[in-house]
Structure formats: structure tokens, C-alpha cells
ZAMARGU-4260 file (C-alpha; in steps of 0.2 Angstrom, whole numbers, plus 5000, padded with zeros to 4 digits):
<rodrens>
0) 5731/4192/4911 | 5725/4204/4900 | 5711/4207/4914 | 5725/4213/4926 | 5737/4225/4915
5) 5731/4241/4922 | 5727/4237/4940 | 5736/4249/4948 | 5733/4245/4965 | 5748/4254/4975
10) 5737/4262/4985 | 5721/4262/4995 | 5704/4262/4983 | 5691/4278/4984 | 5681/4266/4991
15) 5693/4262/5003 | 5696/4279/5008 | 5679/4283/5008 | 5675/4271/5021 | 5688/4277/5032
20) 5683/4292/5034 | 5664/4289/5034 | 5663/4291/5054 | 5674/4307/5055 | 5665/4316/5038
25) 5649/4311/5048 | 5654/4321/5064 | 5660/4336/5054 | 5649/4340/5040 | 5632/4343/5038
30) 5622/4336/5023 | 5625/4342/5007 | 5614/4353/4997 | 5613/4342/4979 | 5608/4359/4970
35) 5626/4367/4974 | 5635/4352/4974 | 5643/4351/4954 | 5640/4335/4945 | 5661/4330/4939
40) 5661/4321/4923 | 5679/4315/4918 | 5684/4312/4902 | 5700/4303/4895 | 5705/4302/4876
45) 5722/4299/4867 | 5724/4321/4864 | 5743/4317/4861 | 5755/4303/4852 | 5752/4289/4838
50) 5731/4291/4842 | 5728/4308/4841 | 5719/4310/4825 | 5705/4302/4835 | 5705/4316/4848
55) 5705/4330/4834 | 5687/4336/4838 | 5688/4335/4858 | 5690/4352/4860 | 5675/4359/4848
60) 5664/4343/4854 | 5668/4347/4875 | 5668/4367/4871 | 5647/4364/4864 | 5645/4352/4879
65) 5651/4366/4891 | 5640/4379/4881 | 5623/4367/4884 | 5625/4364/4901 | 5633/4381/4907
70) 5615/4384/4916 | 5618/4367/4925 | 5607/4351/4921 | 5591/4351/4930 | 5587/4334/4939
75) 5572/4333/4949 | 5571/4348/4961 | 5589/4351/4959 | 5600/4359/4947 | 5618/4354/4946
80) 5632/4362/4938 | 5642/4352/4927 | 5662/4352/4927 | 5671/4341/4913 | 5690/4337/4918
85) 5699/4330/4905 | 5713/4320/4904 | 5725/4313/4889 | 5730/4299/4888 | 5745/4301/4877
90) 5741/4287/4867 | 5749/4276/4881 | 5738/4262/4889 | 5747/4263/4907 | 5745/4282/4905
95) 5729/4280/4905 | 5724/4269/4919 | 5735/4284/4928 | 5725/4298/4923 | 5706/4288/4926
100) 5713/4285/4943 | 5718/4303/4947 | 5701/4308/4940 | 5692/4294/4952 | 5702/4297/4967
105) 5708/4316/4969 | 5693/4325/4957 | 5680/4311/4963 | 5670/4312/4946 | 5654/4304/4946
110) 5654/4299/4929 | 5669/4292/4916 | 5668/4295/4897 | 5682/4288/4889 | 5684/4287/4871
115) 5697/4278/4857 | 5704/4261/4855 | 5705/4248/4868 | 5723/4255/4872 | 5713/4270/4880
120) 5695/4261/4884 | 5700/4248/4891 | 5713/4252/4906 | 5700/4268/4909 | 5687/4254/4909
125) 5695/4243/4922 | 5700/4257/4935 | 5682/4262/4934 | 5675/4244/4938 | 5688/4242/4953
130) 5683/4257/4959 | 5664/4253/4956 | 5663/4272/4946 | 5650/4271/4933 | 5659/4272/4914
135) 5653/4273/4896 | 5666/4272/4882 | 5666/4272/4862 | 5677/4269/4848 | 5685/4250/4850
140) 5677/4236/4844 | 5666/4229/4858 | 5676/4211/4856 | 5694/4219/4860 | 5683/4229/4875
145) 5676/4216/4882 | 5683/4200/4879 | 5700/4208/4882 | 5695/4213/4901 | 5691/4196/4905
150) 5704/4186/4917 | 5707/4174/4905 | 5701/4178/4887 | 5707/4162/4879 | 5695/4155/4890
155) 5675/4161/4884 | 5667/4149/4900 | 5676/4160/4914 | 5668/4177/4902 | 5658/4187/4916
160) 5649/4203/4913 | 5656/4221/4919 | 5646/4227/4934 | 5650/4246/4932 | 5658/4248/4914
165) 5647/4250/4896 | 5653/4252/4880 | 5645/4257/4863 | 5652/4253/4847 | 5650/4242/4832
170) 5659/4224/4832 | 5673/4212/4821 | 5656/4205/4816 | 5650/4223/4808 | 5666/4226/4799
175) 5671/4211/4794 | 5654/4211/4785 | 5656/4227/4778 | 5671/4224/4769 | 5666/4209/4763
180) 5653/4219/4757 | 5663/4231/4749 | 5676/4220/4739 | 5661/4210/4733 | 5658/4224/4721
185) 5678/4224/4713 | 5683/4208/4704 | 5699/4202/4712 | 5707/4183/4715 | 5699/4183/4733
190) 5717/4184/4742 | 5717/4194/4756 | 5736/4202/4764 | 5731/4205/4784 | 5742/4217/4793
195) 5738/4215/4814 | 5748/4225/4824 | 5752/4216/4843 | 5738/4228/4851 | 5721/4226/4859
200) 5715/4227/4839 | 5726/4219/4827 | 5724/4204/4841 | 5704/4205/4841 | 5706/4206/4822
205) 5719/4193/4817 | 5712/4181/4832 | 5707/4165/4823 | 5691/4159/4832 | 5683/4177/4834
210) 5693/4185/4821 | 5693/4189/4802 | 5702/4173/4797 | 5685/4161/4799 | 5677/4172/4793
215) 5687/4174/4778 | 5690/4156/4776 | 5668/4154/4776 | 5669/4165/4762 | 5682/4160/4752
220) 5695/4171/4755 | 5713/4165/4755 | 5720/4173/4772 | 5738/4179/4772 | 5744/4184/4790
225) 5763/4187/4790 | 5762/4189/4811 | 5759/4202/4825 | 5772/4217/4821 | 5774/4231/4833
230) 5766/4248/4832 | 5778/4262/4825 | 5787/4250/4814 | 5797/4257/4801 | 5802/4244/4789
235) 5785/4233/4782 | 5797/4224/4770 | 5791/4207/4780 | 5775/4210/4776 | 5775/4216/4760
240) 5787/4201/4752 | 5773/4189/4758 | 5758/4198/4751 | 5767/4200/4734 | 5771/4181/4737
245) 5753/4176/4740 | 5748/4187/4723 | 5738/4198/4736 | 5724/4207/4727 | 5716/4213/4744
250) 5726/4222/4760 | 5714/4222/4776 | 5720/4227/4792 | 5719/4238/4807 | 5734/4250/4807
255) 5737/4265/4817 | 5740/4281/4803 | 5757/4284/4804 | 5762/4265/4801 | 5751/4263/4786
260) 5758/4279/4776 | 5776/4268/4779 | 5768/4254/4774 | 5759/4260/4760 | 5772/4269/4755
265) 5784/4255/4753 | 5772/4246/4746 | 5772/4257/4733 | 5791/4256/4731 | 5793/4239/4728
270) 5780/4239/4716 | 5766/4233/4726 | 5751/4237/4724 | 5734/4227/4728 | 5715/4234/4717
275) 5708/4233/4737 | 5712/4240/4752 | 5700/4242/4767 | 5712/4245/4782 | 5704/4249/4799
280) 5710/4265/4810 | 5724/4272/4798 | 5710/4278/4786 | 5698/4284/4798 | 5704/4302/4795
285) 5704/4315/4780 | 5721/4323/4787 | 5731/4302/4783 | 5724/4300/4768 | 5730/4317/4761
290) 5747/4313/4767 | 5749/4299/4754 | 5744/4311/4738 | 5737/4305/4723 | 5740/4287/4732
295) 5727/4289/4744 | 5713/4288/4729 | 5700/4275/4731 | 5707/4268/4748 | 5692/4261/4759
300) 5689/4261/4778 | 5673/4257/4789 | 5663/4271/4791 | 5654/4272/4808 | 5648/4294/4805
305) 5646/4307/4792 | 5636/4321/4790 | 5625/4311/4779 | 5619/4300/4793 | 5601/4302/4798
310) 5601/4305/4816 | 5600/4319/4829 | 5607/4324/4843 | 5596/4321/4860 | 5608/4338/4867
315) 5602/4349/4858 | 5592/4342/4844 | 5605/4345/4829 | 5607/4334/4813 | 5622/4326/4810
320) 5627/4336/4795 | 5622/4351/4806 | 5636/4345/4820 | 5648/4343/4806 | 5645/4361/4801
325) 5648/4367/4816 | 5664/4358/4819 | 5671/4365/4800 | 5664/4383/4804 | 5674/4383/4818
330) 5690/4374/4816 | 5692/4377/4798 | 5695/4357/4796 | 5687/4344/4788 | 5674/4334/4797
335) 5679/4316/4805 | 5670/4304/4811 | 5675/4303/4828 | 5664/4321/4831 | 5648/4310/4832
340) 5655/4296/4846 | 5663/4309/4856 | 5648/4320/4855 | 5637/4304/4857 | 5645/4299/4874
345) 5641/4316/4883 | 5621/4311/4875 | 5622/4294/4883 | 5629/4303/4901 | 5620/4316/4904
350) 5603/4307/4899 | 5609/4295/4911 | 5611/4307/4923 | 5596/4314/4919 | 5585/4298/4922
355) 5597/4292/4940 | 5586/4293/4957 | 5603/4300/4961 | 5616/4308/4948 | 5628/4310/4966
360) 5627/4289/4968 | 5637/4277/4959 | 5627/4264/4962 | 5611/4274/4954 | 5619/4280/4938
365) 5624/4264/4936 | 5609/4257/4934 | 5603/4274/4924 | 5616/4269/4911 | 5611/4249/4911
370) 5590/4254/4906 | 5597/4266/4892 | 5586/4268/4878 | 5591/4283/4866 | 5591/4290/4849
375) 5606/4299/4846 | 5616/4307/4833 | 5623/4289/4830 | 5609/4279/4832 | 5599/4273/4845
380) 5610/4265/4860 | 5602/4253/4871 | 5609/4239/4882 | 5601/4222/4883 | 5598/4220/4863
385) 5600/4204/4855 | 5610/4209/4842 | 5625/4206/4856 | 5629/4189/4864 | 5621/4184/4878
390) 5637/4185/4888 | 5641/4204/4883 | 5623/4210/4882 | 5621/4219/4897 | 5638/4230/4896
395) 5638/4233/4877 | 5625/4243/4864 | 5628/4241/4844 | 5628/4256/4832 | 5626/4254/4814
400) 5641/4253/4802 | 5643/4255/4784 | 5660/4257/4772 | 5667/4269/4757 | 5681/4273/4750
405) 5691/4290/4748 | 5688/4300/4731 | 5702/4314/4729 | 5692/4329/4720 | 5698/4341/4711
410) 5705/4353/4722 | 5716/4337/4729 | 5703/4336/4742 | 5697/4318/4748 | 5681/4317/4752
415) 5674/4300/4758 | 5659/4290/4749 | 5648/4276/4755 | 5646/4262/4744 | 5642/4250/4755
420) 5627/4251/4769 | 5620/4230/4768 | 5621/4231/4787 | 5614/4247/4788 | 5601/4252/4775
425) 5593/4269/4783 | 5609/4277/4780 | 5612/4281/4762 | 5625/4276/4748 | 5634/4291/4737
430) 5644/4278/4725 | 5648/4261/4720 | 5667/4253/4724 | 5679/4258/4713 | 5696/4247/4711
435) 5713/4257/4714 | 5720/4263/4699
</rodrens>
């Protein structure tokens, strides 16, 4: 069951060990002095493999955390310093349901951030909730998170919240939406090419009760789904005979980026070549869309962060385009979107933290997490909304999502440009939807 893929239980649990050695660490040790005791916040993102565009600003986001906090974060009468021990996951799920558990059991964090996909979210996730550590993660739809945890998630009557485990993000409901949205604007014949890899996502995506093909169907789309292919793939040809088939004007998907330069590429080959495509994942990131050329003009993604969103940071009180500044100023790269989640997850944490009778107790920063309430440099995250089902509500918080496309400038330079923000009005539009040429 998809519940129990990263159970790695070959050994004892913390809490297991813990309670062994209650009666002897009682005996030996005195009481510890919370204000020299260091608060350890682990923290497990795909830094390496087919992922690792969406780790690209971990290092400038976890250097300003360390900068922030090198005079410790005061709680209460205390001050603590704070250690952040970061682990990749290589972009391999069973790799990182190793590394959360090194973090839980040998550095004893008292906080997880985890951050990428549900192949990195969601076996972090469900080592924490074994171990009953408190965990906040971002960047995977909050269907593939959650309902792909459950036991059984054919099965939505045996759905049970998480007790330990939250998770921001936007939903198949958001994106869906949004693309919608966005090929509204271009005339096409309404047929839509899906590609849905066999992962946590292409699953979620392509799954047909919770999916994009009701959806799709509702609206009037005519759905082509050639099947579940695996990630790295080198031949699309499959794929690409049944789109050309189906007189495919539109290509959705959610694609890991070096599988959609193959299939995009092929596509172009064989002479395909559809006036939409929104694809999920693959076009998140500047450095993808430049590797197709001239052929990555007018592509189209969901946009979760830009500079142009109008949102601070509870850290230290910066604009989003102020973040993104930084970040160029001091890698030389463009901005990408996932600076403002990774940067939103040490907000979410530390106010957590911040607000626990005990930032040392699992059990309090748990419930810290569960009564969050903040704005943040991607909008205000707060658990309990109704804007999530009932059965999801108390683990998972919605941020607002909008979509563009990528416009090559110039210089051959993409930049990206909102033309769709329905779902999301406060944050602006810079264009209308333009077909591909």
C-alpha cells in the first residue's frame, strides 16, 4: 500500500529507544538548561538527480536562514541556537525516508522541513509521523501528499488525518483551474494530449475520480491518455503517435525536466506540434526552458512564486522581489520559484517554534504547527480552512496559484509572464495567452 512504501522499520524507533533508556538517562543527568540546548531543524530536499532544479536555491535560502538566526531564536526566557542539517535526497524516494530517519534517530532534530514532490515529501512525511516528529513540507500537490499516505487510497472512507505531518501547497483543483483558464484565451479544438508519468504525480494527475480527466470531461475537453510511462524515458514515440492521432491541439502533463526536452523534442521531429502546452514540473524552471531554444517560446506552467507576488517575509520582513534580488545578486542565476516555498517553510517553522510552550517537545510544536496563522512571503498559511476537504483540513494549508507562459526576449533570455490569476486576483497579470508559433 502506498501508506507503507517507506516504512523502514528494521530497527527500534526514537521512541523506542527513548523509552529504554529513560530510567538510566534519569539517574545520570541532570536537567537540561533549554537556553544551551541547540534547537536541530533537519531538512531533506532532492539537491542531486532528475529533481534537482527544484533544490537549486537551497543553499542561498538555508545560508540567509543561518545568517537570521546566528544570535539564536529567543523563546520565552530562553534563547536557543538553531542548527540546520541537511540531507539530499538524491531524487530517490527510498533515499529519502533513509536520510529523515538518520536525521530523527542519530541528530535527534526537533523539527522536519522537507520540501519537493511527493517522491521526496512523502516518505520524509511518513518517517516523521511513525516517529511522532513534528514535519512541515511544500511543493507536491496536497492530493498526491495526502491521499497517497493513506493505507489504502482507492479507498476515500478508510482516509484518516496525519497526527504529526502538515503540508502547504496548492491542489489538482488549483491547477487544473488555472490551465483551464489559461487555454480559454487561445482558440483550439478543445483536445487535450495528457502525459502522466507512473510517480506520486502523474498518478494524482491522470487519476480519474480525483484527476484532470472529470474534470476535463465537465468542461468539454476531449482527454487523451496514452498510459502511465516511466520517468527518464527516452523514446515518447507512444505518446506522440496518439496525440497526432487524436488531432491534439493542447499537451498537459506533469513531467520531470529532462523527460520533457526528449519529448518535446521528438515532438518536434516528427512534426508535431500543439498551439498549447501547459506542462507541470518540467517548466517550473528558466534553466529547461532555455535548453529547448527558440522552442521553448510561449510554453506555459503553473506559477506558484515570482518576484511580482505581493507578499513578505515574516523572517525578516522582505518583499518577494526583494528575496529574488538577493538570490540573483548572489548566485548570478535567474530567480525560480521554488526560493519563496523553500524560504516559506523555515517562516512557517521557526514561527511555530516561536509560538510552542516547548520548541524541545514534539508533542508542543505539534500543536504550534496545527494553530498556524501567518502571512508569508507566499501568502497566508493556516491550517483548518475550508478551502480544503474536511477530511484533509487539519494537515494541509492552500497557497494561491496562478499560470503564464515563457516569453524568450531578446537577448534569448525567457522570462516568465502571468496571464492568468482568476483563482488569485491580488496577484497581478503582465500579458494575455499567446498561442505557440
Amino acid at each position: 500500500m502506498a501508506g507503507q512504501i517507506y516504512r523502514m522499520r528494521g530497527g527500534p524507533t526514537r521512541r523506542e529507544l527513548l523509552a529504554g533508556g529513560a530510567a538510566l538517562a534519569a539517574g545520570l543527568y541532570a536537567p537540561a538548561v533549554h537556553a544551551a540546548r541547540s534547537i536541530k531543524i533537519g531538512f531533506v530536499t532532492p539537491r542531486t538527480g532528475p529533481l534537482a532544479p527544484f533544490a537549486e536555491a537551497d543553499d542561498f535560502i538555508i545560508s540567509s536562514f543561518r545568517e537570521t538566526m546566528k544570535g539564536g531564536i529567543k523563546i520565552g526566557a530562553n534563547t536557543y541556537p538553531v542548527e540546520v542539517l541537511v540531507k539530499d535526497s538524491q531524487s530517490n524516494p527510498n533515499r529519502a525516508a533513509e536520510v529523515a530517519k538518520e536525521l530523527i534517530v542519530s541528530n535527534e532534530v526537533n523539527l522536519m522541513l522537507v520540501s519537493s514532490t511527493p517522491e521526496t515529501t512523502n516518505p520524509v512525511a511518513t518517517q516523521c509521523e511513525i516517529e511522532e516528529v513534528p514535519c512541515i513540507s511544500t511543493v507536491a500537490p496536497w492530493q498526491p501528499y495526502f491521499i497517497g499516505r493513506q493505507q489504502d487510497p482507492a479507498k476515500p472512507d478508510s482516509w484518516k488525518p496525519f497526527n504529526s505531518t502538515f503540508h502547504f501547497f496548492w491542489g489538482l483543483e488549483d491547477v487544473i483551474a488555472v490551465f483551464t483558464s489559461m487555454w480559454g484565451q487561445v482558440a483550439t479544438d478543445k483536445s487535450v494530449g495528457g502525459l502522466f508519468p507512473n510517480d506520486g504525480d502523474g498518478n494524482a494527475w491522470g487519476d480519474k475520480v480525483v484527476g484532470f480527466p472529470p474534470v476535463l470531461d465537465k468542461l468539454g475537453y476531449k482527454l487523451t491518455d496514452p498510459g502511465r510511462y516511466q520517468n527518464l524515458t527516452d523514446d515518447f514515440s507512444a505518446q506522440i503517435a496518439a496525440f497526432q492521432k487524436a488531432q491534439c491541439e493542447i499537451v498537459t502533463g506533469v513531467v520531470i525536466p529532462p523527460d520533457f526536452t526528449t519529448f518535446w523534442t521528438q515532438a518536434a521531429q516528427k512534426g508535431f506540434k500543439p498551439k498549447v502546452a501547459s506542462v507541470g514540473k518540467a517548466l517550473l524552471f528558466p534553466v529547461a526552458v532555455e535548453a529547448l531554444g527558440k522552442n521553448g517560446n510561449n510554453l506555459s506552467s503553473e506559477i506558484w512564486w515570482t518576484p511580482a507576488h505581493p507578499f513578505k517575509s515574516s523572517l525578516n520582513g522582505q518583499s518577494a522581489k526583494q528575496v529574488a534580488d538577493a538570490f540573483e545578486q548572489a548566485t548570478k542565476k535567474q530567480w525560480t520559484q521554488p526560493i519563496g516555498f523553500a524560504h516559506a517553510l523555515f517562516e512557517v517553522g521557526v514561527d511555530a517554534l516561536k509560538r510552542a510552550a516547548d520548541p524541545t517537545s514534539n508533542k508542543a510544536v505539534i500543536q504550534s504547527i496545527a494553530q498556524t496563522n501567518l502571512e508569508t512571503i507566499v501568502g497566508k498559511i493556516q491550517f483548518g480552512q475550508d478551502n480544503v476537504p474536511p477530511f484533509a483540513r487539519k494537515n494541509v494549508a492552500k497557497t494561491p496559484l496562478v499560470g503564464g507562459q515563457w516569453r524568450i526576449g531578446g537577448t534569448g533570455k525567457y522570462s516568465l509572464v502571468i496571464t492568468d490569476n482568476k483563482n488569485a486576483p491580488a496577484i497581478p497579470v503582465g500579458g494575455k495567452m499567446e498561442p505557440i508559433a
